[in-house]
C-alpha atoms as an extended CHARMM CRD file, in Angstrom:
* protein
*
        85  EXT
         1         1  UNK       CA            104.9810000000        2.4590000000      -81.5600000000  PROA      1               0.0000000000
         2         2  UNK       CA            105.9450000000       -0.4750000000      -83.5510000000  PROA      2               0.0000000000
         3         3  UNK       CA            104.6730000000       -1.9480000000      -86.4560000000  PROA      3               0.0000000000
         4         4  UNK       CA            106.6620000000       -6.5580000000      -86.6900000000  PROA      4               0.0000000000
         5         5  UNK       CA            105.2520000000       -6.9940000000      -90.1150000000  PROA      5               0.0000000000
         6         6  UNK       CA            104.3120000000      -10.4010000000      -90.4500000000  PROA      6               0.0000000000
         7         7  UNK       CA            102.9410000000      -11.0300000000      -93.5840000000  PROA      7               0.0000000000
         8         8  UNK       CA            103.9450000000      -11.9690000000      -97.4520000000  PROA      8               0.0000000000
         9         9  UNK       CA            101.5400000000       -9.6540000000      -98.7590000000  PROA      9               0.0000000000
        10        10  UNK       CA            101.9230000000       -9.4020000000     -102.8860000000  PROA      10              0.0000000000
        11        11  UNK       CA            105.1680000000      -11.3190000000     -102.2510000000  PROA      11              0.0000000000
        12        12  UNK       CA            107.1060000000       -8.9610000000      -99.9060000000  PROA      12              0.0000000000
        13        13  UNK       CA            108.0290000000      -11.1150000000      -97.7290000000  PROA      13              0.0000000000
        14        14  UNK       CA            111.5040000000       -9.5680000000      -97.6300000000  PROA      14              0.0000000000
        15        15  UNK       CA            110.0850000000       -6.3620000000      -96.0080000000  PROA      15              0.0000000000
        16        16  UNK       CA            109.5790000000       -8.4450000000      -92.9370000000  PROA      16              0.0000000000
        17        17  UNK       CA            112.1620000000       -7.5590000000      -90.0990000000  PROA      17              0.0000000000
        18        18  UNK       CA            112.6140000000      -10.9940000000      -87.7650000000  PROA      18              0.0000000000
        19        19  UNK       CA            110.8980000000      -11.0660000000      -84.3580000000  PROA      19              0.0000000000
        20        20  UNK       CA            114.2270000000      -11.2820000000      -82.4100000000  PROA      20              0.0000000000
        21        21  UNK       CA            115.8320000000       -8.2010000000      -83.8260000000  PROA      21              0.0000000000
        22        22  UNK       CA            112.3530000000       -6.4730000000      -82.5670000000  PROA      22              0.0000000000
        23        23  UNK       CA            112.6880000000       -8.4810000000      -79.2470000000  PROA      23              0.0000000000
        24        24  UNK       CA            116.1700000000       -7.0590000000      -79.0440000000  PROA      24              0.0000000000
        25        25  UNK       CA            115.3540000000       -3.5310000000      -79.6130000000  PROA      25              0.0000000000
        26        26  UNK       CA            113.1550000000       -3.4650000000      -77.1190000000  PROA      26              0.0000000000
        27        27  UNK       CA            114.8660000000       -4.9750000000      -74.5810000000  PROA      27              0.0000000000
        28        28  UNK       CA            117.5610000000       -2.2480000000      -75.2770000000  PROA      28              0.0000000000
        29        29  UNK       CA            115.1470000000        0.8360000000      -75.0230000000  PROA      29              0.0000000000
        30        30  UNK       CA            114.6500000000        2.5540000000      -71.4390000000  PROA      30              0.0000000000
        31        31  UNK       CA            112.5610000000        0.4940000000      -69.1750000000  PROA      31              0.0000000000
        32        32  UNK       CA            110.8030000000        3.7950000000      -68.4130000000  PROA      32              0.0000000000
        33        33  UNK       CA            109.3520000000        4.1200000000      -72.3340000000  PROA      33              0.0000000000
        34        34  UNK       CA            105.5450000000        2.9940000000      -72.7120000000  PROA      34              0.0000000000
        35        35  UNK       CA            105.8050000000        0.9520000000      -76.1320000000  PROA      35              0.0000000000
        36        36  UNK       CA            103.3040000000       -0.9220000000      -78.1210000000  PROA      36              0.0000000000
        37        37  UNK       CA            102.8410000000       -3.0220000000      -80.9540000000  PROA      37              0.0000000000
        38        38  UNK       CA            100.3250000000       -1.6580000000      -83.6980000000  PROA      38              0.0000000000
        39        39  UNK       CA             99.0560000000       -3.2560000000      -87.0760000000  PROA      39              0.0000000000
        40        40  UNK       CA             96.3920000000       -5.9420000000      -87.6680000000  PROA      40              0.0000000000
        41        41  UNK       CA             96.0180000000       -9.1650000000      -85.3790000000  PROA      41              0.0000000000
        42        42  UNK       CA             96.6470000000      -11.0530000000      -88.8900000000  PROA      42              0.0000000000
        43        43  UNK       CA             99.6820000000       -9.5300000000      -89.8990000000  PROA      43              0.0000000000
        44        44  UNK       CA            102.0110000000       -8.0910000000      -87.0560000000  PROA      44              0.0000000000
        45        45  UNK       CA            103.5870000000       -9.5140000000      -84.1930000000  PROA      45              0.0000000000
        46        46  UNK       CA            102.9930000000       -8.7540000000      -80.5750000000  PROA      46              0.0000000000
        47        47  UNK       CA            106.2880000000       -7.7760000000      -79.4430000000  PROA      47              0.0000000000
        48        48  UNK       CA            107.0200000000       -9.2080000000      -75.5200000000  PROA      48              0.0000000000
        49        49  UNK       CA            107.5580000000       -6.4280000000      -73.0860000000  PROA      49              0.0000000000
        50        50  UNK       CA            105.0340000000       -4.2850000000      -75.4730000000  PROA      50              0.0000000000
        51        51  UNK       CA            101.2300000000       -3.2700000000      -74.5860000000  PROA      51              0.0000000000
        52        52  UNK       CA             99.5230000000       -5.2610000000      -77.5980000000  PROA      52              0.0000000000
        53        53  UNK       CA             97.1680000000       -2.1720000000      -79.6080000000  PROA      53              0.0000000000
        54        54  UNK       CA             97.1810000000       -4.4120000000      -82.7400000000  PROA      54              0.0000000000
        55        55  UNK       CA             93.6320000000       -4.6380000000      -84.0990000000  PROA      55              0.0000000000
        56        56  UNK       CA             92.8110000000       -0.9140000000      -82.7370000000  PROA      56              0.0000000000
        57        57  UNK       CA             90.2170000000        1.0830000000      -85.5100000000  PROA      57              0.0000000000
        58        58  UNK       CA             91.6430000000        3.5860000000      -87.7470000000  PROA      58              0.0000000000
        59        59  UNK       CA             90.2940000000        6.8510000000      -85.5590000000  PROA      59              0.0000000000
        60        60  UNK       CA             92.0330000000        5.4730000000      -82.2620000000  PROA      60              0.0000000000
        61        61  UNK       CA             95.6300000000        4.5920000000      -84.0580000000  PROA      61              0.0000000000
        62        62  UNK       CA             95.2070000000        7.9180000000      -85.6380000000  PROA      62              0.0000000000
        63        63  UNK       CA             95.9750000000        9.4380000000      -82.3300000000  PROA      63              0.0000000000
        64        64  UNK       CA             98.7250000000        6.9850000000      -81.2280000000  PROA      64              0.0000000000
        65        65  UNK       CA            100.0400000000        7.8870000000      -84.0350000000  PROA      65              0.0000000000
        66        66  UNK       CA             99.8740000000       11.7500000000      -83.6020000000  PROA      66              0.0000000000
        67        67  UNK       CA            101.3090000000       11.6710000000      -80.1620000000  PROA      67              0.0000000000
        68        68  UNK       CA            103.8640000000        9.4450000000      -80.5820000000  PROA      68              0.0000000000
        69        69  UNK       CA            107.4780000000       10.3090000000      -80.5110000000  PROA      69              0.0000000000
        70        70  UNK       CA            108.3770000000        7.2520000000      -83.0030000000  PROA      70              0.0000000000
        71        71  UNK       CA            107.0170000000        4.8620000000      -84.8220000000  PROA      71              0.0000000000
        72        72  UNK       CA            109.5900000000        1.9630000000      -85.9410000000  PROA      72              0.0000000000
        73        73  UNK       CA            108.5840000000       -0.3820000000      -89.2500000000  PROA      73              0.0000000000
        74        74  UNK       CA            109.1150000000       -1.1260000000      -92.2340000000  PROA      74              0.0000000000
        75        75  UNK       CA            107.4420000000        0.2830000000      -94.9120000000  PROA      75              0.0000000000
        76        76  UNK       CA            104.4080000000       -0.6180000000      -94.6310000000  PROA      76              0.0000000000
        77        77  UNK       CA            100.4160000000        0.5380000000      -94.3430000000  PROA      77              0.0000000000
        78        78  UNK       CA            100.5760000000        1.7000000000      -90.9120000000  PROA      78              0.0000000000
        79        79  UNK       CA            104.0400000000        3.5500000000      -91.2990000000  PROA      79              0.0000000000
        80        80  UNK       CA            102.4710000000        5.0310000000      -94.1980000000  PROA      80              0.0000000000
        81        81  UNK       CA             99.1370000000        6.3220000000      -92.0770000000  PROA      81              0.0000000000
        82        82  UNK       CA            101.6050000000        7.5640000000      -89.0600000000  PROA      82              0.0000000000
        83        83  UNK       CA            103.3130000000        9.7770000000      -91.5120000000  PROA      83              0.0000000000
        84        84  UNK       CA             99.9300000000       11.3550000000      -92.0330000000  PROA      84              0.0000000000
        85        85  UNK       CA             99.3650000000       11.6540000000      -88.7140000000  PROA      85              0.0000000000
C-alpha cells in the first residue's frame, strides 16, 4: 500500500514526499506486485501504475491494511491506523 500525502494539514506541508519520487518507486518495484494507493480522495495522490483504493471506509482499509506486506508513507493518519492493523 501507499499512502502520496498531499495535503498542508496544520502546516506540514514538509511531510509531503513529491509525486515523482512515488512514481519512481513504483516503477522500480516488481511488475508482478499488486500495489495501491490509499488515503482520502482530498488529500493523497493516485499513484500511476497503482489500483486507486483512496476514499475506501475505515472497516475495508482495515483489512488492506492487515494483509499487507508494506505500507510506504509518511507519517501520517493512515500509517498510523496500518500500524494498528
Amino acid at each position: 500500500l501507499i499512502h502520496a500525502r498531499a495535503t498542508n494539514k496544520a502546516g506540514q506541508s514538509f511531510k509531503n514526499w513529491p509525486y515523482i519520487n512515488f512514481a519512481q518507486l513504483i516503477a522500480a518495484l516488481p511488475q508482478i506486485l499488486r500495489i495501491a494507493s490509499v488515503g482520502s480522495l482530498e488529500s493523497a495522490h493516485h499513484i500511476t501504475g497503482t489500483q486507486d483504493l483512496r476514499g475506501l471506509p475505515l472497516e475495508e482499509l482495515a483489512g488492506l491494511c492487515g494483509a499487507a506486506r508494506l505500507f510506504v508513507g509518511p507519517s501520517s493518519g493512515p500509517i498510523h491506523f496500518a500500524i494498528h492493523c
